[in-house]
Backbone as a chain_set.jsonl record, in Angstrom:
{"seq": "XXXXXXXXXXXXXXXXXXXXXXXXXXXXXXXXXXXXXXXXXXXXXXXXXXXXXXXXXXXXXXXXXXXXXXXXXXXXXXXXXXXXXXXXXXXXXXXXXXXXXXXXXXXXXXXXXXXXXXXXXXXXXXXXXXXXXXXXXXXXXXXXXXXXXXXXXXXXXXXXXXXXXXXXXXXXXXXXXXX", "coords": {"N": [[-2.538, 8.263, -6.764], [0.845, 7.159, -6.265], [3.373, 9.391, -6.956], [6.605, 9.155, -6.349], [6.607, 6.377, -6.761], [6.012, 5.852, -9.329], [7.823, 7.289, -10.602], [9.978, 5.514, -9.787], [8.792, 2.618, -11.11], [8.669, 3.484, -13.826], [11.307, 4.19, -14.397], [13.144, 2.664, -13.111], [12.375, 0.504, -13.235], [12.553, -2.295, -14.396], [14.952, -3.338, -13.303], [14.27, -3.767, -10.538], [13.219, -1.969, -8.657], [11.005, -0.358, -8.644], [9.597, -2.775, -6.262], [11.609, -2.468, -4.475], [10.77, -0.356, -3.021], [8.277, -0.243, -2.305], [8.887, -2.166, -0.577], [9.784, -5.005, -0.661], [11.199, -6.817, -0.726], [12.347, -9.531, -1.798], [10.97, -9.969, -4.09], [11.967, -8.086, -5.514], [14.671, -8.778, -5.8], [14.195, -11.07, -7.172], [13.166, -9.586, -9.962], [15.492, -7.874, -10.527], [17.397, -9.846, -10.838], [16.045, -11.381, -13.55], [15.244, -8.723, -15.191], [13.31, -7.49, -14.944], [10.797, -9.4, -14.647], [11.453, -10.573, -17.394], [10.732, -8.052, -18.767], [7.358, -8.139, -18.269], [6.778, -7.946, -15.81], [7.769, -5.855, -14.966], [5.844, -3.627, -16.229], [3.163, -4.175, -14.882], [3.964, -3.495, -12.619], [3.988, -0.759, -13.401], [1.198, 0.128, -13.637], [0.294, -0.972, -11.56], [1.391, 1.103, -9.589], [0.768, 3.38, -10.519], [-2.179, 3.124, -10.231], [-2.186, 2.992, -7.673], [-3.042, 3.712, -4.209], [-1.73, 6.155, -1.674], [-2.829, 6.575, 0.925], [-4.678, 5.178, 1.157], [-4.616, 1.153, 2.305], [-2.513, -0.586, 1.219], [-3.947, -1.304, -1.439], [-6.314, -2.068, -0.259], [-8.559, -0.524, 1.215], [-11.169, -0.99, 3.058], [-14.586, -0.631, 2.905], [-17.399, -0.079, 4.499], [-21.283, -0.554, 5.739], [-22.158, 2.037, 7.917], [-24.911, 2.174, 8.796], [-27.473, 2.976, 10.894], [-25.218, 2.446, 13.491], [-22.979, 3.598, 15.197], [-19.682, 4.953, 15.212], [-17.337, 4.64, 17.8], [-14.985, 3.904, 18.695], [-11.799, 3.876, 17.106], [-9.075, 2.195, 16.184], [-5.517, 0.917, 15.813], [-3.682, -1.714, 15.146], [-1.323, -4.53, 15.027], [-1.621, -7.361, 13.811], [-1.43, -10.503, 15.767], [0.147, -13.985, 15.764], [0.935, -14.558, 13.329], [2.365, -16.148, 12.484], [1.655, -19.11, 12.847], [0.173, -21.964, 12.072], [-2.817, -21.728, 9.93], [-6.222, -21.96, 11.324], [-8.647, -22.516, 10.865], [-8.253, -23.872, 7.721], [-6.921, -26.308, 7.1], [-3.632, -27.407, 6.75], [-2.743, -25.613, 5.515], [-0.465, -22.42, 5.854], [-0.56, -19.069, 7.578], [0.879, -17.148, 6.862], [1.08, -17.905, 3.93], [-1.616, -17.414, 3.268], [-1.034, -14.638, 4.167], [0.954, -13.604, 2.161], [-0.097, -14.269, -0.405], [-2.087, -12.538, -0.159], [-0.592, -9.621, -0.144], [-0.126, -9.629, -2.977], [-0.225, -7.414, -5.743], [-3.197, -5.322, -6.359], [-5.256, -6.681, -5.346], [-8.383, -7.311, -3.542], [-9.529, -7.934, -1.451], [-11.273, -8.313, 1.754], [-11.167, -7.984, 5.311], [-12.031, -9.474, 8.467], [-13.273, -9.103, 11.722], [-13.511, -11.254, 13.915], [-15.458, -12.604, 17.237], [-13.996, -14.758, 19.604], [-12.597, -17.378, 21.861], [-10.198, -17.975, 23.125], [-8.267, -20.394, 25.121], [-10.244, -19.914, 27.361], [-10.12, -17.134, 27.236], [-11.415, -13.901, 26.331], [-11.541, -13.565, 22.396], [-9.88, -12.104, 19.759], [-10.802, -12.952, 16.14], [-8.79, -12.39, 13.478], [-9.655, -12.627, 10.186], [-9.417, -13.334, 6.873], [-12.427, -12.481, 3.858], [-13.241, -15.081, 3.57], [-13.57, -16.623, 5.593], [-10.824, -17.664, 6.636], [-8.053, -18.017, 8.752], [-5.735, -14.973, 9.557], [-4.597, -14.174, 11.665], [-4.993, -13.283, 15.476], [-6.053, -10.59, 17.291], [-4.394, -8.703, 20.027], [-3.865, -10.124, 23.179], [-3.937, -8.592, 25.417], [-5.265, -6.419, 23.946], [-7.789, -7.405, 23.228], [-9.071, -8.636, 25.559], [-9.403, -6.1, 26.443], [-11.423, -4.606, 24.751], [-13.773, -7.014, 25.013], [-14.344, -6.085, 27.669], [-14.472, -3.249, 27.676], [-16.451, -3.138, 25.72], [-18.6, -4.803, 25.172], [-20.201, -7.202, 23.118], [-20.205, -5.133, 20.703], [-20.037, -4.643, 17.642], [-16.834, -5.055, 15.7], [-15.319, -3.777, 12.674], [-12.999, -3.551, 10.507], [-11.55, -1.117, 8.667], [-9.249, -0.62, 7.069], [-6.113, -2.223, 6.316], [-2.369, -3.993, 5.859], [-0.433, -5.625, 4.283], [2.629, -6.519, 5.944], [6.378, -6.706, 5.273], [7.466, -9.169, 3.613], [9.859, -9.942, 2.664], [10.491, -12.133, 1.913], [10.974, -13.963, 4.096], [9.313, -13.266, 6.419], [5.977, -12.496, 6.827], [3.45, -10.071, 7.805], [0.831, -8.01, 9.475], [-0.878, -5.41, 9.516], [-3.504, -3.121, 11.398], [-6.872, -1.215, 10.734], [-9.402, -0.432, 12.869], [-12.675, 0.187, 13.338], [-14.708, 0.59, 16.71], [-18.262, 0.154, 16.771], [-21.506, 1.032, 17.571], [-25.072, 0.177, 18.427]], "CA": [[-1.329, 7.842, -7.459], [2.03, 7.826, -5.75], [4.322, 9.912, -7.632], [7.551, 8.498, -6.59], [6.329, 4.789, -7.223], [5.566, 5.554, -10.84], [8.802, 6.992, -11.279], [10.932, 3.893, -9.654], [8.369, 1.601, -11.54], [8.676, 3.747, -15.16], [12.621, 4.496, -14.791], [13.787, 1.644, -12.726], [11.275, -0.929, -12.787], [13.487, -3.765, -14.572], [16.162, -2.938, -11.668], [13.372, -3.892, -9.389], [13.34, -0.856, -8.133], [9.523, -0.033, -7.373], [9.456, -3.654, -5.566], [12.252, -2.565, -3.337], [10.491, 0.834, -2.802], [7.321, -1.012, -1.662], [9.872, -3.347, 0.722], [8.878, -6.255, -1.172], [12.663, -7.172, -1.266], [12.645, -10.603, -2.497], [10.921, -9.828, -5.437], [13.09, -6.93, -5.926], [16.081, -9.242, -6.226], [13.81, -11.47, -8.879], [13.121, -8.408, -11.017], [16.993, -7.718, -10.956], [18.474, -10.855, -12.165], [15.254, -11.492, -14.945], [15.06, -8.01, -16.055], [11.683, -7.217, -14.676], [10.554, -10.63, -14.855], [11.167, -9.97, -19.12], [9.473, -7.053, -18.721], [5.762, -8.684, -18.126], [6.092, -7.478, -13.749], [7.887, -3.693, -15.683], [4.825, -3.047, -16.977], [2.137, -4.757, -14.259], [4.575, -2.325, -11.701], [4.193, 1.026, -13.922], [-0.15, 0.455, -13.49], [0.129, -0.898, -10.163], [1.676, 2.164, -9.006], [-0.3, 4.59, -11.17], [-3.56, 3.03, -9.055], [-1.947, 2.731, -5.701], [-3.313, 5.124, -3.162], [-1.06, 6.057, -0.452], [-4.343, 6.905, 1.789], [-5.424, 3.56, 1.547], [-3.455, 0.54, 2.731], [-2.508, -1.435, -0.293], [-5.224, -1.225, -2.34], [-7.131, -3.025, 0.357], [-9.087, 0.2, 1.853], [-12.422, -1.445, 3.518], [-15.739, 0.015, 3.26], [-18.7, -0.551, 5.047], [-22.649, 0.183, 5.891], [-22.54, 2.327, 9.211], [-26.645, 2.612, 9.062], [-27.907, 2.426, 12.456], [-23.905, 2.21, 14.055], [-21.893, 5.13, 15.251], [-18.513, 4.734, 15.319], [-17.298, 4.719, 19.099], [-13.411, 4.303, 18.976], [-11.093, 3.625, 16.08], [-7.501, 1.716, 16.667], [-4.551, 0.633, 14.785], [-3.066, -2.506, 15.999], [-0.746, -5.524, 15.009], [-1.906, -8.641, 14.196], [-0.029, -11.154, 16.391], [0.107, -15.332, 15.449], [0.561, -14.618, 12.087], [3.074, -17.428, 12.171], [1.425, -20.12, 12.987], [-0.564, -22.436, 10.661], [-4.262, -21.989, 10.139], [-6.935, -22.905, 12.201], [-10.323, -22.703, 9.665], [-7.512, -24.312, 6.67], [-5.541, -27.492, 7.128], [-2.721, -27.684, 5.411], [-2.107, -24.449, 4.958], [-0.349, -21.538, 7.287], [-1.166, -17.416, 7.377], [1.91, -17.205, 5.977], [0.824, -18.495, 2.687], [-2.57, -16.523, 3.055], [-0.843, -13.219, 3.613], [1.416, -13.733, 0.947], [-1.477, -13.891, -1.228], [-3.065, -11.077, 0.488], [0.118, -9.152, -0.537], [-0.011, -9.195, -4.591], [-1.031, -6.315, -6.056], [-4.939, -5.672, -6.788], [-6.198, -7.604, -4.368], [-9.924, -6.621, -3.439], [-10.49, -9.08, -0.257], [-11.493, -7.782, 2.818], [-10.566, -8.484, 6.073], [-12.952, -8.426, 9.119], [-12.884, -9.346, 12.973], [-15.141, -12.366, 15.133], [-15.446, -12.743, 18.481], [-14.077, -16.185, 19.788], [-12.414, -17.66, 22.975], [-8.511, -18.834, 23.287], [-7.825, -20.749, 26.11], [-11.403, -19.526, 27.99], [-10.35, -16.126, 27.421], [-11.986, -13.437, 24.993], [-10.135, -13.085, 22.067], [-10.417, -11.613, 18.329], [-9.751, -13.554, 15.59], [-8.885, -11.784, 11.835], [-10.243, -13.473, 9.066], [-10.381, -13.214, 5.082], [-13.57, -12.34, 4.15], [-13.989, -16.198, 3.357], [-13.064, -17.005, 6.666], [-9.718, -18.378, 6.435], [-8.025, -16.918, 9.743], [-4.67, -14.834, 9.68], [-4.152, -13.881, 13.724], [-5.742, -12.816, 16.057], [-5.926, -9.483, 17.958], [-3.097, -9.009, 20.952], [-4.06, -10.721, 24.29], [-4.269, -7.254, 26.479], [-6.466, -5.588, 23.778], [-9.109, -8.381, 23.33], [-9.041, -8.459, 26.934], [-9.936, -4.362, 27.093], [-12.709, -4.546, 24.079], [-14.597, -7.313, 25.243], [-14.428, -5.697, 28.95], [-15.386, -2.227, 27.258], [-17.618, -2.74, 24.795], [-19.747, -5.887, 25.294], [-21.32, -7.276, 22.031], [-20.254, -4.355, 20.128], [-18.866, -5.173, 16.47], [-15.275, -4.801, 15.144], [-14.94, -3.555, 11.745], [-11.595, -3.007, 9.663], [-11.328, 0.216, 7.819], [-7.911, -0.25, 6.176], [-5.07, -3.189, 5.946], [-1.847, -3.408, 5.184], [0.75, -6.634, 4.426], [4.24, -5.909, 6.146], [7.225, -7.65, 5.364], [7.538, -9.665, 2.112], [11.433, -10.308, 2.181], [10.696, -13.935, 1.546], [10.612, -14.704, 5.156], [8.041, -13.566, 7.542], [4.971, -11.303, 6.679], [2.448, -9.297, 9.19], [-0.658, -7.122, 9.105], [-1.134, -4.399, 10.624], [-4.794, -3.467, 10.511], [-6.978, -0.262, 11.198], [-10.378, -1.317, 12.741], [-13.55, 1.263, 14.345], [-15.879, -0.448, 17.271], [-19.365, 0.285, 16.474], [-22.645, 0.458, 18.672], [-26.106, 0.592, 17.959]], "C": [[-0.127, 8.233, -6.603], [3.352, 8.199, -6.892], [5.567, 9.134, -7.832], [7.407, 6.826, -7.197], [6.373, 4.934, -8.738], [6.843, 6.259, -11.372], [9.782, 6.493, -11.184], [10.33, 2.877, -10.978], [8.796, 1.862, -13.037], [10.577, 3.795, -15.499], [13.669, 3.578, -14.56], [13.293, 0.005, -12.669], [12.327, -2.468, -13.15], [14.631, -3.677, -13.89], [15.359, -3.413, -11.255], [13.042, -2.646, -8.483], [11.591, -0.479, -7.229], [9.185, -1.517, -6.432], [10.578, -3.032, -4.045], [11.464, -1.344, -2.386], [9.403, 0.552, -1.675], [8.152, -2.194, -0.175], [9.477, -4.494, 0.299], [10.034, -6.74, -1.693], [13.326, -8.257, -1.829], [12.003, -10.791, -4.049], [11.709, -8.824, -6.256], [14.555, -7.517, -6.866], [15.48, -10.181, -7.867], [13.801, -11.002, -9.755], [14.29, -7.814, -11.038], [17.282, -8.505, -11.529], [17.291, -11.208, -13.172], [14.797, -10.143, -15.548], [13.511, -7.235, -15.448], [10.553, -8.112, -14.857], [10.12, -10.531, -16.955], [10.144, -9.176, -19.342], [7.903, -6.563, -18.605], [5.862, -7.86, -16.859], [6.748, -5.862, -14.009], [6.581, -3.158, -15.477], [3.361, -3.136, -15.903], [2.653, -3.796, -12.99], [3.641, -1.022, -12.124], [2.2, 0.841, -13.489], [-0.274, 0.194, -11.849], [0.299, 0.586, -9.366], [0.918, 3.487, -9.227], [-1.764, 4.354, -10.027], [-3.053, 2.925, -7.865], [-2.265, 4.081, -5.321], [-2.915, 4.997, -2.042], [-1.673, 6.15, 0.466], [-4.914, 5.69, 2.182], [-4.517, 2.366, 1.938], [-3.43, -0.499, 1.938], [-3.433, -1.85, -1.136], [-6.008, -2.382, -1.64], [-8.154, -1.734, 0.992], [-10.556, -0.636, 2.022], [-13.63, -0.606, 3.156], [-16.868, -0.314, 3.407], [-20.168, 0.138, 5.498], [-22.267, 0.943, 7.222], [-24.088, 2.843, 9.404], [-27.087, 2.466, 9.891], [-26.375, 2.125, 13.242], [-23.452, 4.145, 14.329], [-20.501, 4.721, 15.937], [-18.331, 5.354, 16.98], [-15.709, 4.815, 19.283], [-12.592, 3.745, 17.616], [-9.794, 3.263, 16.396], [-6.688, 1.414, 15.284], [-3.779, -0.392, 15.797], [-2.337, -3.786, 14.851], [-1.921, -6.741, 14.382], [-1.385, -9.677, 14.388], [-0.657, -13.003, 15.806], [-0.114, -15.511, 14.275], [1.639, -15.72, 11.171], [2.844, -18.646, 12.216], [0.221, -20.752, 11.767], [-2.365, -22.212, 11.161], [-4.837, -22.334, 10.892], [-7.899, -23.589, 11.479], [-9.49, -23.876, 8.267], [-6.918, -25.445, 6.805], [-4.903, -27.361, 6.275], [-2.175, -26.382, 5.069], [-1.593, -22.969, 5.949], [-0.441, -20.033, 6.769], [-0.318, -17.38, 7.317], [1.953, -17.066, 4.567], [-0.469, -17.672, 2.419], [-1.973, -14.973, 3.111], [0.261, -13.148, 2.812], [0.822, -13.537, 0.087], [-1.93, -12.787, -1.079], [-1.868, -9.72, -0.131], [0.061, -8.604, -2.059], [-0.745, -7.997, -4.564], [-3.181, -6.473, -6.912], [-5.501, -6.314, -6.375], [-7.154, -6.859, -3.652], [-10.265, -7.792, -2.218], [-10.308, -8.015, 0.865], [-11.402, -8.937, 4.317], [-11.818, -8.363, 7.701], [-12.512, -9.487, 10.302], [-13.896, -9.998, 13.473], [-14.351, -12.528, 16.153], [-15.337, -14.22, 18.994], [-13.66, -16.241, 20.971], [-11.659, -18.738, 22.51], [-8.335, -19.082, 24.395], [-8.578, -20.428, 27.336], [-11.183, -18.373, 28.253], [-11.069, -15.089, 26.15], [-10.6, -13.503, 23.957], [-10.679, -12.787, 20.756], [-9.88, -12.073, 17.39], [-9.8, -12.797, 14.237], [-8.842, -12.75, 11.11], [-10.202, -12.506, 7.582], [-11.24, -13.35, 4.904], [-14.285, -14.268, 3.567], [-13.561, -17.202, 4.522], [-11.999, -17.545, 7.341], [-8.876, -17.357, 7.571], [-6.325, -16.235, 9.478], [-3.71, -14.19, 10.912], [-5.063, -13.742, 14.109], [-5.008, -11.436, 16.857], [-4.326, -9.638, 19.608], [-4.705, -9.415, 21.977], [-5.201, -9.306, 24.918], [-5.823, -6.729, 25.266], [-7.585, -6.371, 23.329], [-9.551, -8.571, 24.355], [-10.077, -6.955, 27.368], [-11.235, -4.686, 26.128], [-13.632, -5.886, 24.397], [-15.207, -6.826, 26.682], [-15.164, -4.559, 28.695], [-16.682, -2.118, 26.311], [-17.662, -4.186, 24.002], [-20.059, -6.427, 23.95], [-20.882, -6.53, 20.924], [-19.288, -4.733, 19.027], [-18.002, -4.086, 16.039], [-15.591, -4.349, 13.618], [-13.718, -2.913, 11.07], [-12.048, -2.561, 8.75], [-10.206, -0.394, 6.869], [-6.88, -1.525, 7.03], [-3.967, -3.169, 5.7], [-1.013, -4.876, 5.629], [1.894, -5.985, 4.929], [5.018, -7.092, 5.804], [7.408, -7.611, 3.895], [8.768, -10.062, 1.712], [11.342, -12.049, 1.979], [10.85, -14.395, 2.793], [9.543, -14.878, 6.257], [7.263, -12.158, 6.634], [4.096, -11.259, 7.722], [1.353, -8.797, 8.241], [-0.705, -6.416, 9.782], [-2.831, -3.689, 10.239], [-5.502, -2.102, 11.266], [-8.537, -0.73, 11.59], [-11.358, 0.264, 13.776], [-14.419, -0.335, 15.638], [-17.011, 0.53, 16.578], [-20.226, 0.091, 17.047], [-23.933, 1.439, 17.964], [-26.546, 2.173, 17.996]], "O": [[0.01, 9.395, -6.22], [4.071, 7.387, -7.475], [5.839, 8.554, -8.883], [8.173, 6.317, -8.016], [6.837, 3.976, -9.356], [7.125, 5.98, -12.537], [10.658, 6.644, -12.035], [11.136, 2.393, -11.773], [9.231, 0.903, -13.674], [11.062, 3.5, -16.591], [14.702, 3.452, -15.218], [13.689, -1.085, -12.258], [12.679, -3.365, -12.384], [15.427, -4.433, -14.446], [15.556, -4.401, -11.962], [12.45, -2.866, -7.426], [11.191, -0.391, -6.068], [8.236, -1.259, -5.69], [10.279, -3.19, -2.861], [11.544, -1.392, -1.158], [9.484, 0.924, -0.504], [7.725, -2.71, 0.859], [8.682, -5.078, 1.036], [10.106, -7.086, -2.872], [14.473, -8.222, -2.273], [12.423, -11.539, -4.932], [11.973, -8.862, -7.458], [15.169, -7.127, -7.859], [15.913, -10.126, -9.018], [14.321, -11.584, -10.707], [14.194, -6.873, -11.825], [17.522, -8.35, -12.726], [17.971, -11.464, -14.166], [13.955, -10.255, -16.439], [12.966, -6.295, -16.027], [9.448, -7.679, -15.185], [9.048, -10.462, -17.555], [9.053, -9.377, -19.877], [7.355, -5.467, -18.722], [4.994, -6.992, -16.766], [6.339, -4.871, -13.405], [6.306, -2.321, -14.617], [2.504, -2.267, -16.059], [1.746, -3.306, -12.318], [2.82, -0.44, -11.414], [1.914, 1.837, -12.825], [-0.807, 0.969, -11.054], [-0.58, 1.069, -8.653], [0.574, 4.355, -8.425], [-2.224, 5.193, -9.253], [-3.852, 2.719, -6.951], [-1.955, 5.167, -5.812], [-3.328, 4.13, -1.272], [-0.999, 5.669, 1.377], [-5.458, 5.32, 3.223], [-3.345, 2.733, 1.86], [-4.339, -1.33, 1.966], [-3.492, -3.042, -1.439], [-6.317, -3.425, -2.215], [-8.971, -2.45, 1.571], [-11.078, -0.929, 0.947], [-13.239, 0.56, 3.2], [-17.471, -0.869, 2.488], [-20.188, 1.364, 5.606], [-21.889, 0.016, 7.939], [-24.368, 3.817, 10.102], [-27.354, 1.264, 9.905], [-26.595, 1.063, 13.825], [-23.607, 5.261, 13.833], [-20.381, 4.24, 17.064], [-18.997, 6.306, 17.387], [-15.216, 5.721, 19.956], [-13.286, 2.853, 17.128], [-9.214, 4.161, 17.008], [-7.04, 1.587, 14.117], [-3.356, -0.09, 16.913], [-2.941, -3.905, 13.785], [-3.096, -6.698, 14.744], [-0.758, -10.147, 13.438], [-1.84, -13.144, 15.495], [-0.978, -16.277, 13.847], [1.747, -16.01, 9.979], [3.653, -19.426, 11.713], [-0.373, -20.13, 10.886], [-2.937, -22.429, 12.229], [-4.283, -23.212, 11.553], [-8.06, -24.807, 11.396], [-10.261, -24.741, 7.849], [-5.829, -25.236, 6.27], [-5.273, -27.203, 5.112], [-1.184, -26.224, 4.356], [-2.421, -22.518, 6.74], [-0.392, -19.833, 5.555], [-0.117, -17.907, 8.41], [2.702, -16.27, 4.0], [-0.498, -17.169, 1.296], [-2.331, -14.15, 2.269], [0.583, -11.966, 2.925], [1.073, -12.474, -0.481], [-2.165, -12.053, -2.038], [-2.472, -8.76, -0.609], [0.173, -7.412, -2.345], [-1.581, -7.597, -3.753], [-3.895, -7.248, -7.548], [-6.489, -6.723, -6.985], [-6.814, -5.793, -3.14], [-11.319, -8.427, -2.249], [-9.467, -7.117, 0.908], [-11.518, -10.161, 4.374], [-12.358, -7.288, 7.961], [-11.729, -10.421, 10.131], [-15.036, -9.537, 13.533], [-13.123, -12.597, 16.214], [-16.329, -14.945, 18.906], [-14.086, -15.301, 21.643], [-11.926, -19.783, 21.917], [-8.178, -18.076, 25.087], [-7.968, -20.538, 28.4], [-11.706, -17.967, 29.29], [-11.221, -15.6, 25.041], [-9.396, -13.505, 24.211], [-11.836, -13.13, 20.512], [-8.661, -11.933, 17.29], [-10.939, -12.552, 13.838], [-8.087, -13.706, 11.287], [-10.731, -11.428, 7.31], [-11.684, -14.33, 5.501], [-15.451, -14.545, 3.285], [-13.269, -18.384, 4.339], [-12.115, -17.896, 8.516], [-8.937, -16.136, 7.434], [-5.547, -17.132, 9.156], [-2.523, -13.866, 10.969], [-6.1, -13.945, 13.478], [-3.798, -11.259, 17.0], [-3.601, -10.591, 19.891], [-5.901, -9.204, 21.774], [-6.412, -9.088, 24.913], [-7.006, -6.687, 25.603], [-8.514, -5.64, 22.986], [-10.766, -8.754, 24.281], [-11.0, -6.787, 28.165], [-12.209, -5.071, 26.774], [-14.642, -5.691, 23.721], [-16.384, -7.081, 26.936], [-16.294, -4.465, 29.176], [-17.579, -1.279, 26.236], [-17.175, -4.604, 22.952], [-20.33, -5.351, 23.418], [-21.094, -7.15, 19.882], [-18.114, -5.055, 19.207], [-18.157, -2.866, 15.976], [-16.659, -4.923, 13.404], [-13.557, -1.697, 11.166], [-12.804, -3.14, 7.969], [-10.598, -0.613, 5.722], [-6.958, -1.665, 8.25], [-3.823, -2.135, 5.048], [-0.889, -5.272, 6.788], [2.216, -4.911, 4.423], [4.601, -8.242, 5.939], [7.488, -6.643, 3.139], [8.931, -10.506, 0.575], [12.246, -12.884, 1.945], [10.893, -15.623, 2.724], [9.058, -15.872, 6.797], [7.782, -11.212, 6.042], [3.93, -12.206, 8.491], [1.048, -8.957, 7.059], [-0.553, -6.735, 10.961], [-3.307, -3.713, 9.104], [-4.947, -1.738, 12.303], [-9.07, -1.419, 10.72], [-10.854, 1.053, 14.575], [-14.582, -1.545, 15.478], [-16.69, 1.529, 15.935], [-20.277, -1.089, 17.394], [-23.989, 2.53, 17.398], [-27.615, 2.528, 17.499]]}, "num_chains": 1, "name": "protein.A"}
């Protein structure tokens, strides 16, 4: 539970207050001029916040089998081309998927395949129903297929950035893994 969140969301919530707290500043301004959207997103705040765990990265924390794996290196990186439209989706741009990915209580997971941009390696992030929302930077898809061959990606922990109503990111926490 984060403390302060639950008492923006319980004292200020129809201010918008735990939206701005979160940086989620365009809903912030909605839940100012309607009150807390008439007090329905008050109230959907005050539990959100009660379950949010600051440990985890928006109630997206990953978890996975490591049975036969041993964790080998663990990163924290970006995920870059999160502006451009879909590849797996027509019609629709990672924009619009991490928007989604954003609301509160969201339980999807996020995981990493091995593809090839422009005949070089490269890593692409996916919703776990394959729908893509970047890919890895250049340089470090470059170093992990150079270091460690074959060896699968898994994301630990997630996290939407942004949300002002114009651009959103990901920033994403991921281990390699080898037999």
């Amino acid at each position: 539970m984060d403390i302060t969140g639950v008492l923006f969301a319980v004292f200020l919530g129809p201010l918008g207050a735990y939206r701005f707290y979160r940086k989620q500043y365009f809903l912030g301004v909605i839940y100012l001029f309607t009150a807390g959207l008439l007090g329905i997103g008050w109230i959907i705040d005050i539990i959100a916040a009660i379950k949010y765990n600051p440990n985890e990265a928006v109630s997206s924390a990953q978890t996975f089998e490591m049975e036969g794996y041993t964790e080998v290196v663990r990163m924290h990186t970006r995920v870059v081309g999160s502006s451009y439209p879909c590849i797996r989706l027509a019609d629709c741009s990672r924009q619009d998927i991490l928007h989604g990915l954003s609301m509160p209580f969201r339980k999807d997971r996020i995981n990493i395949e091995y593809t090839e941009y422009d005949g070089e390696p490269a890593y692409l992030v996916v919703r776990d129903d394959g729908v893509d929302i970047g890919y890895l930077k250049k340089e470090l898809s470059a170093k992990l297929a150079k270091k460690y061959p074959g060896c699968p990606l898994k994301v630990t922990k997630w996290v939407v950035t942004g949300g002002d109503g114009r651009y959103y990111g990901c920033n994403i926490e991921f281990v390699v893994l080898s037999k």
